[in-house]
Each structure stands twice: as C-alpha cells, then as structure tokens.
C-alpha positions as CSV (number, residue, x, y, z in Angstrom):
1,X,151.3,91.7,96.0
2,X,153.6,94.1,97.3
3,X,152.4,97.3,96.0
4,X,148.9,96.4,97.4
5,X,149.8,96.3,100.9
6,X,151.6,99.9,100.3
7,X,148.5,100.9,98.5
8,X,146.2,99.7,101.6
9,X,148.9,101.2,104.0
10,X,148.6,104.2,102.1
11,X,144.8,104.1,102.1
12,X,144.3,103.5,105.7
13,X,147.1,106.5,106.5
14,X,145.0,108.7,104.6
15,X,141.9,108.0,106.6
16,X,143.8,108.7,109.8
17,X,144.9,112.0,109.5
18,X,141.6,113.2,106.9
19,X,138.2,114.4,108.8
20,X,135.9,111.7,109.0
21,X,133.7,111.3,105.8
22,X,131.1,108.6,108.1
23,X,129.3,110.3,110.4
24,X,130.5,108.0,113.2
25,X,133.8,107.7,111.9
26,X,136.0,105.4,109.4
27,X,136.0,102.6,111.4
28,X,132.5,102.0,112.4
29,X,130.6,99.2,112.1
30,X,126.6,100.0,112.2
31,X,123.7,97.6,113.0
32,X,120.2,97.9,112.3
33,X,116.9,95.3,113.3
34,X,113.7,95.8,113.2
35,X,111.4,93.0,114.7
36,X,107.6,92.7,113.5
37,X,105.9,90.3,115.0
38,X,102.5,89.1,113.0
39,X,100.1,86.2,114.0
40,X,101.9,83.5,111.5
41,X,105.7,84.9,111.2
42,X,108.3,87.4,112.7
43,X,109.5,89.6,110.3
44,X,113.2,91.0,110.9
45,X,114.3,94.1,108.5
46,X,118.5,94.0,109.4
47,X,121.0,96.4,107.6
48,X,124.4,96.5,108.1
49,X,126.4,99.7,107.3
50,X,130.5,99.3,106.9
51,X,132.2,102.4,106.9
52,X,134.9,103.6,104.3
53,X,137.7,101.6,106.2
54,X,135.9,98.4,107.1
55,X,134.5,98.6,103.0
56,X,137.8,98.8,101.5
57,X,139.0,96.1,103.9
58,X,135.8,93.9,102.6
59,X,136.3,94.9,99.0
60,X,139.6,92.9,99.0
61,X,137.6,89.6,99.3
62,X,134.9,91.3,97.3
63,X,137.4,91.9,94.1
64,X,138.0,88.1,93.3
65,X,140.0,89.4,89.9
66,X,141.9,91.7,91.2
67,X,141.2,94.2,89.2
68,X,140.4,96.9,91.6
69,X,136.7,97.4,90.3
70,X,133.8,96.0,92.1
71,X,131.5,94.2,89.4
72,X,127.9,93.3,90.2
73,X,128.3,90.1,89.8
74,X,131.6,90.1,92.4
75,X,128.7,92.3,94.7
76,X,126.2,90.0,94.5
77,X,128.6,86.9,94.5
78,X,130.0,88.4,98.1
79,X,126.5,88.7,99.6
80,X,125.7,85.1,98.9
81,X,128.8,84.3,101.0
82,X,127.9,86.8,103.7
83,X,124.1,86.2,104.2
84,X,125.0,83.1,106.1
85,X,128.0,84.4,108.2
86,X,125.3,87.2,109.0
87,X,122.1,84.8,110.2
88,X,124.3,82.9,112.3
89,X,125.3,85.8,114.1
90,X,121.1,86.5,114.6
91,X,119.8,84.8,117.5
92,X,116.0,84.8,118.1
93,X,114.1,82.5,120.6
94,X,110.4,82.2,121.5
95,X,109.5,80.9,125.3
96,X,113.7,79.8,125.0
97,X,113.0,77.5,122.1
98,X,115.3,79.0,119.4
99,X,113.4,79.9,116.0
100,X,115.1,79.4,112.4
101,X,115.6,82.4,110.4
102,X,115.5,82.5,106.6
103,X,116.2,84.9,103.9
104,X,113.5,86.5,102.2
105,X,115.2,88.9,100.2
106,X,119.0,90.7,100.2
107,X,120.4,93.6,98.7
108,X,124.0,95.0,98.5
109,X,125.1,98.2,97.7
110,X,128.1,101.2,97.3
111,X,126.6,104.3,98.5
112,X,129.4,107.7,97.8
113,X,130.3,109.2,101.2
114,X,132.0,112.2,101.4
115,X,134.8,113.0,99.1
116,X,133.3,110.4,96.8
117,X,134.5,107.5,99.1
118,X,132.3,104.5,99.2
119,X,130.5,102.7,102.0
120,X,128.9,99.1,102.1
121,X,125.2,98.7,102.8
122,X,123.5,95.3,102.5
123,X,120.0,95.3,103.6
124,X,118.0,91.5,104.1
125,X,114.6,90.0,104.6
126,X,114.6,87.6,107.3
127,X,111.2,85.3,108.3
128,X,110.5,82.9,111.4
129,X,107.6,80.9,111.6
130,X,105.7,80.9,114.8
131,X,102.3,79.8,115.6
132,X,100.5,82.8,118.0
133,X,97.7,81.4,120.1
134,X,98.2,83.0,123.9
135,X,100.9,85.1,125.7
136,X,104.7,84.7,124.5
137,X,108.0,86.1,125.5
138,X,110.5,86.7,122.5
139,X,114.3,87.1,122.8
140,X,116.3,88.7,120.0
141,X,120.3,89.4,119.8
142,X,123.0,90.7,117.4
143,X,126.5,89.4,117.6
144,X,127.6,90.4,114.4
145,X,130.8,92.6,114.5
146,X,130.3,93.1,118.5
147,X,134.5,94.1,118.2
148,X,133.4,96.8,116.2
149,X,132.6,100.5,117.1
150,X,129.6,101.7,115.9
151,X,125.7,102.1,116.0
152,X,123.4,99.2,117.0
153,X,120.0,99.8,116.7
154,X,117.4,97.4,117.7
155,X,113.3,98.4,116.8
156,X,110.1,97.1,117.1
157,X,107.1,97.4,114.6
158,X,103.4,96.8,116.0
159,X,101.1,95.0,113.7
160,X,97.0,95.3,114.2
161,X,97.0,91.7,114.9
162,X,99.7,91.2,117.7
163,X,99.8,93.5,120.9
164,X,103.7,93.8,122.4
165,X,104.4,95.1,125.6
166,X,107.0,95.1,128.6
167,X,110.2,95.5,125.7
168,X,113.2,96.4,126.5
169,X,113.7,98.2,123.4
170,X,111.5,101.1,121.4
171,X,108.7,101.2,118.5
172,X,110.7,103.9,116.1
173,X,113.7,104.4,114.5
174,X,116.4,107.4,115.3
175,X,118.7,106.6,112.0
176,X,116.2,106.1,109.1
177,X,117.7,102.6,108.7
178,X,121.2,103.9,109.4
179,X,120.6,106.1,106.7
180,X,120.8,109.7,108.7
181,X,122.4,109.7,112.5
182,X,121.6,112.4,114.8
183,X,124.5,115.1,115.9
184,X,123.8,115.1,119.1
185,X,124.7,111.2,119.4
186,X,127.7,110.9,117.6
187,X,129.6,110.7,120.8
188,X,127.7,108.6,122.3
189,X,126.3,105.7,119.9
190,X,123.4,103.4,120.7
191,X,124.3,100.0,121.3
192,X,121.1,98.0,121.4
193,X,122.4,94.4,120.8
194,X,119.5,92.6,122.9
195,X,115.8,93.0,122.8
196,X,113.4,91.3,125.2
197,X,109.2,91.7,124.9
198,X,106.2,89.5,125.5
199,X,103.4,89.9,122.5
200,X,100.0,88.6,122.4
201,X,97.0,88.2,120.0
202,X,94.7,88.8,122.8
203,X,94.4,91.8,125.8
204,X,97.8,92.6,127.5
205,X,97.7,92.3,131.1
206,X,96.5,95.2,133.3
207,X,99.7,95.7,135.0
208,X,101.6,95.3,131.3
209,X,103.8,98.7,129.9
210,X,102.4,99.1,126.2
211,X,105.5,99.2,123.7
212,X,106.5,102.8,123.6
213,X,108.4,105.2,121.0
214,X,111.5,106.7,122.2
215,X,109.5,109.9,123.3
216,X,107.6,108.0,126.0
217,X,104.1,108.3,123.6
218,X,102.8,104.6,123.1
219,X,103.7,102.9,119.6
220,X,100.8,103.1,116.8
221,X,100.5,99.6,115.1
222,X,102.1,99.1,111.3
223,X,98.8,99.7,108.9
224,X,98.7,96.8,106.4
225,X,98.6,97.3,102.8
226,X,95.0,95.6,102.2
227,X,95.1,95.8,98.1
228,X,98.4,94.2,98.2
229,X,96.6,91.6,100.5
230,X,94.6,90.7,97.9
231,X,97.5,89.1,95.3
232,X,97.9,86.4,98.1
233,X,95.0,84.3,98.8
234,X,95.9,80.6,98.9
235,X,93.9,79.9,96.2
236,X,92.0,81.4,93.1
237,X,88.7,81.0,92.7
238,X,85.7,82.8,90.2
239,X,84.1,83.9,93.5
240,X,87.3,85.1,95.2
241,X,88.2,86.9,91.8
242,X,85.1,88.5,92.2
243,X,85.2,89.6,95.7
244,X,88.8,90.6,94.9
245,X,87.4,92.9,92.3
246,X,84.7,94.3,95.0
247,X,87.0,95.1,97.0
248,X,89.3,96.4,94.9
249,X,87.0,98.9,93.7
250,X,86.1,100.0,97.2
251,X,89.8,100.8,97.7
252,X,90.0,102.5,95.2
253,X,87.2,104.6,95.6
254,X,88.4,105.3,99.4
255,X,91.8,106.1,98.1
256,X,90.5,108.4,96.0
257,X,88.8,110.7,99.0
258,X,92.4,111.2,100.7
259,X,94.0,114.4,99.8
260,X,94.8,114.7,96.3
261,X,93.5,113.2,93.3
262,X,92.3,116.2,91.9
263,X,89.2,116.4,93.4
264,X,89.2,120.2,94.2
265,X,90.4,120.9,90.9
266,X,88.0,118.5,88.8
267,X,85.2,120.5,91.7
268,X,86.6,123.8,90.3
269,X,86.7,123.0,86.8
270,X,83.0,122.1,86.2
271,X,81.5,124.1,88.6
272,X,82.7,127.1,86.7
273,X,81.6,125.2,83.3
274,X,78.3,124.4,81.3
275,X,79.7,120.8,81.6
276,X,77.5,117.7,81.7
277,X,77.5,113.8,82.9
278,X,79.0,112.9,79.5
279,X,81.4,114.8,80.4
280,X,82.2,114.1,84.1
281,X,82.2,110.5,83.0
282,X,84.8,110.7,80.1
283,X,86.9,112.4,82.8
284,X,86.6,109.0,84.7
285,X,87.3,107.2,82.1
286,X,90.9,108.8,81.3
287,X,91.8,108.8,84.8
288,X,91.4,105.5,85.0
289,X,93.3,104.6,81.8
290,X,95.9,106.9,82.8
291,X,96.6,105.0,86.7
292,X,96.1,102.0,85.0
293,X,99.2,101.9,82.4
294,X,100.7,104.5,85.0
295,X,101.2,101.6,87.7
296,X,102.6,99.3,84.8
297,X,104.8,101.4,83.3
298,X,106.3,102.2,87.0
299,X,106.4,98.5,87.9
300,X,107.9,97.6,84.2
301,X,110.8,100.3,85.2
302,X,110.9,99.1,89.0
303,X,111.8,95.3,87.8
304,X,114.0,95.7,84.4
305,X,115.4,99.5,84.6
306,X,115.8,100.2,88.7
307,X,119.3,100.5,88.4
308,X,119.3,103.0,86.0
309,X,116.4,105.0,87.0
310,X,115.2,104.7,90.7
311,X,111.3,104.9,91.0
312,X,111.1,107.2,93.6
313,X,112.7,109.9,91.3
314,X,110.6,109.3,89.0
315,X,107.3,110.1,91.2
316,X,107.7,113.8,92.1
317,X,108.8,114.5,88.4
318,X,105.2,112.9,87.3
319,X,103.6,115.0,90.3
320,X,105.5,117.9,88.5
321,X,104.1,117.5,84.9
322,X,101.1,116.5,86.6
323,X,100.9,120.3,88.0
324,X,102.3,121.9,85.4
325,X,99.1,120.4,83.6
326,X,96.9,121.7,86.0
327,X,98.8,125.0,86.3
328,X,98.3,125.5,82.5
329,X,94.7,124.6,82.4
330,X,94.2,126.8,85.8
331,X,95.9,129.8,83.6
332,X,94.1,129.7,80.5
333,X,90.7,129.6,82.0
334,X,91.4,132.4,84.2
335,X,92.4,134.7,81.2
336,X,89.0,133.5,79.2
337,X,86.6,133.7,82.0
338,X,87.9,136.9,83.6
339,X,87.8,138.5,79.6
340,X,84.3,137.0,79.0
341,X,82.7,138.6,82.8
342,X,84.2,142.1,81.8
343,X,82.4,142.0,78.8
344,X,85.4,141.5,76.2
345,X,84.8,139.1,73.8
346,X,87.3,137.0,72.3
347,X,87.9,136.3,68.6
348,X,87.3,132.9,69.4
349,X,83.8,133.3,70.6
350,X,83.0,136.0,68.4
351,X,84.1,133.4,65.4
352,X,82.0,130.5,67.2
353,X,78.7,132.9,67.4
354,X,79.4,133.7,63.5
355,X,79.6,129.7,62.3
356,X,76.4,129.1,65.1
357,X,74.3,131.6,63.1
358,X,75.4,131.2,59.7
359,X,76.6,127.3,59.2
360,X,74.4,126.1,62.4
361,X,78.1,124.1,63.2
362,X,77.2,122.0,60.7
363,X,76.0,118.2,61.2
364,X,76.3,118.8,65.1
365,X,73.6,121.2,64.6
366,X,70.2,119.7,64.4
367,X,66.7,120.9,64.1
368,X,63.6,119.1,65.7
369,X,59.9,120.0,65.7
370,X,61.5,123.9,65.3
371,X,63.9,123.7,68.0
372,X,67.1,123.9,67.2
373,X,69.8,122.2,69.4
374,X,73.9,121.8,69.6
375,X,75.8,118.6,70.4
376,X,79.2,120.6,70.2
377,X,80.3,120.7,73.9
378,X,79.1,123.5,75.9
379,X,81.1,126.8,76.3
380,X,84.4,126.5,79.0
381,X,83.9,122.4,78.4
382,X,86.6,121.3,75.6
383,X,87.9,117.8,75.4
384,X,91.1,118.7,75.2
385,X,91.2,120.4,78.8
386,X,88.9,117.0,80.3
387,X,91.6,115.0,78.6
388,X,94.2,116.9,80.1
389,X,92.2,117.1,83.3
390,X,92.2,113.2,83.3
391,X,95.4,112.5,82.7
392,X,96.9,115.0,85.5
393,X,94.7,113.2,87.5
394,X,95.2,109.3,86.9
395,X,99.4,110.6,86.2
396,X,100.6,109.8,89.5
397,X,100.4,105.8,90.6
398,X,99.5,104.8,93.8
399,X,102.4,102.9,95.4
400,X,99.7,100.5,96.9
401,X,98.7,99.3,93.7
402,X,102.4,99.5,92.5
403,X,103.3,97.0,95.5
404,X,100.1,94.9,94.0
405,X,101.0,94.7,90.7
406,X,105.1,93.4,91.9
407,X,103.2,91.1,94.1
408,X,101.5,89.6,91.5
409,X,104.4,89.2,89.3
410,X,106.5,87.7,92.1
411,X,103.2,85.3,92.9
412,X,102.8,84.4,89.1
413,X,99.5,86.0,89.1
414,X,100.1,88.9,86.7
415,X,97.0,88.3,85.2
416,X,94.9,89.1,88.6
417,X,97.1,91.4,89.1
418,X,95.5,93.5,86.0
419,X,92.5,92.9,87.1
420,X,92.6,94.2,90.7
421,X,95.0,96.8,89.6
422,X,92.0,98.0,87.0
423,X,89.0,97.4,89.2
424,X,91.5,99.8,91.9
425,X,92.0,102.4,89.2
426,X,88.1,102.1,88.3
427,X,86.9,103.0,92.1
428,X,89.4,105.9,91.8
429,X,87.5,107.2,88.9
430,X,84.5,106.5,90.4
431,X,84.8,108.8,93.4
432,X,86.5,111.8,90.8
433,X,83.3,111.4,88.8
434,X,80.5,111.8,92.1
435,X,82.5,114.7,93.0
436,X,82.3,116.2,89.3
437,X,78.9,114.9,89.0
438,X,78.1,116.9,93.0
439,X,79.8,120.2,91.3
440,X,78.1,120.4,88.4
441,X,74.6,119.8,90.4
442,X,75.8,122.6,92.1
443,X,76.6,124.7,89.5
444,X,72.9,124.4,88.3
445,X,71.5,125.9,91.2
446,X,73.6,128.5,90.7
447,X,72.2,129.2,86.8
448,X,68.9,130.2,88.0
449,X,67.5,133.7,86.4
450,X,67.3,135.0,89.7
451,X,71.3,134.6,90.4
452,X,72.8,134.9,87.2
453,X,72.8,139.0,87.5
454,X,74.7,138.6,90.9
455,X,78.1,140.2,91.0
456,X,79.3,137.1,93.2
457,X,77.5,134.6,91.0
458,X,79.1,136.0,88.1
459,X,82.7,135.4,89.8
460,X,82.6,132.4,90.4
461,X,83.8,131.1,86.9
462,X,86.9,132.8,87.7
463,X,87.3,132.4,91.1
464,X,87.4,128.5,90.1
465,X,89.7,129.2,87.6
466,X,91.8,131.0,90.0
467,X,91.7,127.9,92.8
468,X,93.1,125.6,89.8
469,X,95.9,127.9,88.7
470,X,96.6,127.4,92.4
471,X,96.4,123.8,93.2
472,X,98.9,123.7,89.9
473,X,101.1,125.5,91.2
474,X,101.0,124.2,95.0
475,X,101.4,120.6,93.0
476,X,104.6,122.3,91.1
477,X,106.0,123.7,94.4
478,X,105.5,120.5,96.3
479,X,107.0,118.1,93.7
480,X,110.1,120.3,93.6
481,X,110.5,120.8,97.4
C-alpha cells in the first residue's frame, strides 16, 4: 500500500513539471452534449473526456485486482458503476416538468496521448420520451465534475421534423466530440453547462431567432437515414415487406447517381467498346453481388472483430484496391487501343484473326442460311475486365446499408435485413446498368460509316481508356490521402 502512494506521488510529480500531453492540460475534465430533439424522443450524445491525471486517479477504482492492468472486463465493469453517477448529474426538463433519461448505449475507452500516456473517454446514448404537439421550451444542464477545469460543450442537432429556435446555445460542434480542440481556445475554454430553446413541430413565430451555427449562418436540419428507417416498422407484414423492397430499390438506384460508383468509368469503358446489353447487364449483376456480401462481411467484422480491426480502416483500403482495379484496367486498355488506332497489331489479335479464319472459334462459331456469326464477346469486351469492372464497383459498401443491416441484427430481423440490403444493392446496379446501357447507345451512333474515318472518332477508344486510368488513379490518391 505504501509504495503505491509513492508511485502515485511520483506519477502526479512527473505531470507537474512535464509539458502537458492534453491539449488543455493534465488536469482537465472535458464535457460534451449534444441535444436532438425529434417528434417522439430527445436524443442526448454526452462524452466525457478525463485527462492523463484525472484517468490515473479513476484507474485506481478501475483496477479492482490490483494488478496495475486495466482489463476489459474491469473497463466495462467501471462504466456500469459510472453511467448512473453520470445521468444523475444530467438534468433535462420540458415546460419545468423534469424528463427521465435512459441509457441507450455506452462505451469506454483508453485512447494514447502523448508520450504514450492514456486518457479516459466514455461516450453514451441517452433517450427521453416526449410527446410533441405545439410550442415547447426545453431546459438542459451538466453538473458533472463542475469542480473540474476543462471544456464543456453543449450542441444542438436540428431534425426535419422539429423546428428549434431562440437557444441559448449553437447547432455545430468546435471539438469533434472532444476529439480535436482549437489553439486559439486553449486559454480560454468553453464552458457551456446550461442550454435553453423552445422547438416546435409547426412554424416558429415571426419574431423567433432560428437556431444558428457558431458562425451566425442558420443550422441545416440532421438528414435521416431513410434505408435504415426501414428495419423499424412496428410490424412486419407481406405488403410492408414489399413496399420495403420498393423502396429499397429506389434508394438504391438514387444512391447510385451521387458521385462515385463508377459510373464515369463503366460510361468510359463501353463507350470505347463493341459491348452489348448482355454485357452491361452481367456488369449489374456482379456489382450487386459484390455490395451485397460487401455490406455483410463489413457488418460480420463491425459486431465480432471491431476491436481488432476498426471498420473505418478498413474502407479507404477497399476504395484503394478498388482503384488500383480500375487503374489496371484504365492502363491496359490504353496500351491496346492506342497500339490498335496506330495501326500496330498485336500478337493477340493477329492470333485471334488466324483461329477466326481457320478454326471459325470453334462451337461459338455458327453458320446460318450462309451467314456466318460469333458468340465470342466482341473485341475490347472480355469478361474478365466486366468482372473486374463489377467488383471495383459493388467493392466499397455503403454505410447506409451497413447501419441497415446492424439494425436489423439488433431488431432481430436479420432476415429483412437481407432482403432490403439486396433489393438496395439491386437499385444500385440498376442505375450502373442505364448508364452502360446510355453509353453504349452512344457509342452506336458514333459507328456509323460516315464517322468511323474521323481522326476524333477514332480517338475516342483511347481517350476513354485514358479517363479510366484516371479515375483509378484519382480513387488511389484519394483513399490514401
């Protein structure tokens, strides 16, 4: 017992006279709430951030064997013990009548400072019920650790459904969460223990002041995830399976317009090709088996294998191989087209003429009524660089339907979960296969006798080529950034 008050002495000594590894200091104490207010409940996000001095002095009730390690199960056994000492000290009240608060979800964690020195962060889901049917005015305070110095940041989040206005407090955060703190503040912390507002479901007043950001611009409301909205209907039925599935698709198909996806290099790729619908469709196909088991492979790592491997690592190394794929495909099509519009033939097509005219490619080679006719792909189109194509494509999962498929495991709906995660991935490939199907219309026109003999006509194979090497790289680039 004795040497571990010299140790401690020791340890708090060396803090004093070392430069500060927290950017607010040893000692500090930090707060964060957010407050999002929806037409059935009132969300509050709170974090607490201990410094390296306060989490040493917590790990000593933390370490329950002494042993000078902090187990998970002494972690986890610590924040069951604390989550109440923290929600009483979480005071929220609607027109004055005081709300309860529960816990939704709670998470505790060692993050290294500097010079490998740990800090304690424990981030929790809190819920209130409320029933929203006219004006209201909300209350919120923190009086946890008010004898400690530090940062206390208080935030509000506007949903489409609820309109806040005349807060005392601000619709963004400066700190990430308490995760980054700005230079210029260090002296001076925020200390935002109280928030006050009046929300709504209906019109503000005229002579109301709109919740604003810290920057004086007016807040823009919290978008909802609407696929995840699906996984939580009160009840299953065949018809809301089926409207699930609708919609589901239709999300995915919109998803798939927003930048990325791989619609300019699928546009590229068959524009500069003889390719056909067969074609465009089995690219549809693989993206959609390739998002599909994407998004449960990432949830199967998110629920057993998160502490070992965090999901958002693993999401800009798939956007990596994902460009280096297209890179690769970009590359090698550049070298054939740009050989085959200078007039150099290749061995490969030299050998492929040969077998055409000699061995008629054997039982893909058919003759009808004298006409003689190939079901070999045509020349450019190989299903090794559509299967590749695919896969790039469908490689990286969509966090929506990532968050769908953990919802539906947490609602014990894994089974609908499939479903909507599938019909999701299906609209997806949808929308990549109009957009082939548009480019190789396009590239028709194009073929016509009067065009082919045009310098710029005959460029555009590689110039396609040339955009995909591109977007492969730019992919590359961005996934390393």
């Amino acid at each position: 017992m004795r040497n571990k008050i010299i140790l401690s002495f020791i340890f708090v000594l060396f803090f004093l006279f070392s430069v500060a590894a927290h950017p607010l200091g040893n000692f500090s104490v930090n707060n964060f709430s957010r407050i999002e207010i929806g037409k059935n409940q009132i969300r509050i996000r709170a974090v607490l951030d201990m410094a390296e001095i306060p989490a040493f002095q917590e790990s000593q009730e933390i370490d329950t064997d002494k042993n000078g390690t902090l187990s998970n199960e002494e972690l986890n056994l610590y924040l069951e013990k604390i989550t109440p000492r923290y929600l009483e000290g979480l005071k929220l009240f609607v027109d004055n009548q005081p709300l309860q608060i529960e816990t939704k979800a709670k998470n505790i964690s060692l993050p290294i400072g500097s010079g490998n020195l740990p800090v304690l962060r424990i981030e929790w889901d809190f819920v209130a019920v409320i029933q929203t049917k006219e004006t209201h005015r909300l209350k919120f305070e923190n009086t946890n650790y008010k004898e400690r110095v530090g940062w206390n940041e208080i935030v509000i989040a506007r949903t489409t459904d609820i309109n806040v206005f005349d807060s005392t407090v601000f619709g963004n955060s400066i700190t990430d969460e308490l995760r980054t703190y700005p230079e210029d503040m260090l002296s001076a912390p925020i200390n935002e223990r109280t928030a006050e507002l009046s929300f709504t479901s209906s019109t503000i007043p005229a002579n109301a002041k709109q919740l604003q950001n810290r920057n004086g611009i007016t807040t823009s409301p919290v978008q909802k995830d609407r696929l995840a909205e699906l996984i939580s209907v009160p009840q299953i039925t065949p018809a809301i399976i089926l409207i699930g599935l609708f919609i589901a698709f239709g999300l995915g198909a919109m998803h798939a317009m927003s930048p990325g996806h791989g619609k300019t290099v699928v546009g590229a790729y068959l524009v500069g090709s003889k390719g056909t619908a067969k074609h465009a469709a089995f690219l549809g196909l693989t993206v959609t088996i390739t998002h599909t088991l994407g998004v449960f492979a990432l949830g199967i790592i998110t629920l057993f294998a998160s502490r070992f491997i965090l999901p958002e690592r693993i999401l800009p190394f798939l956007s990596f191989v994902s460009g280096l794929i297209v890179l690769f495909i970009g590359l090698t099509l550049f070298k054939e087209r740009l050989l085959s519009a200078i007039g150099y033939k290749t061995n490969h097509h030299h050998n492929h003429e040969e077998d055409h005219h000699d061995h008629h490619h054997g039982a893909f080679t058919h003759t009808h009524d004298g006409n003689t006719h190939s079901h070999l792909p045509p020349e450019d189109v190989t299903w090794k660089n559509l299967l590749a194509l695919g896969i790039s494509g469908g490689l990286l999962p969509c966090p929506s339907a990532l968050v769908l498929m953990l919802s539906a495991i947490s609602a014990n709906r894994v089974g609908y979960g499939l479903l909507l995660t599938t019909a999701f991935s299906l609209g997806l490939a949808f929308t990549l296969m109009c957009v082939g199907l548009v480019f190789l219309y396009l590239g028709k026109l194009f073929d016509r006798p009067s065009l082919v003999s045009n310098p710029i006509i005959k460029c555009l194979p590689v110039l396609s080529a040339f955009v995909i090497a591109c977007v492969g790289g730019v992919i590359c680039y961005n996934s390393l950034a």
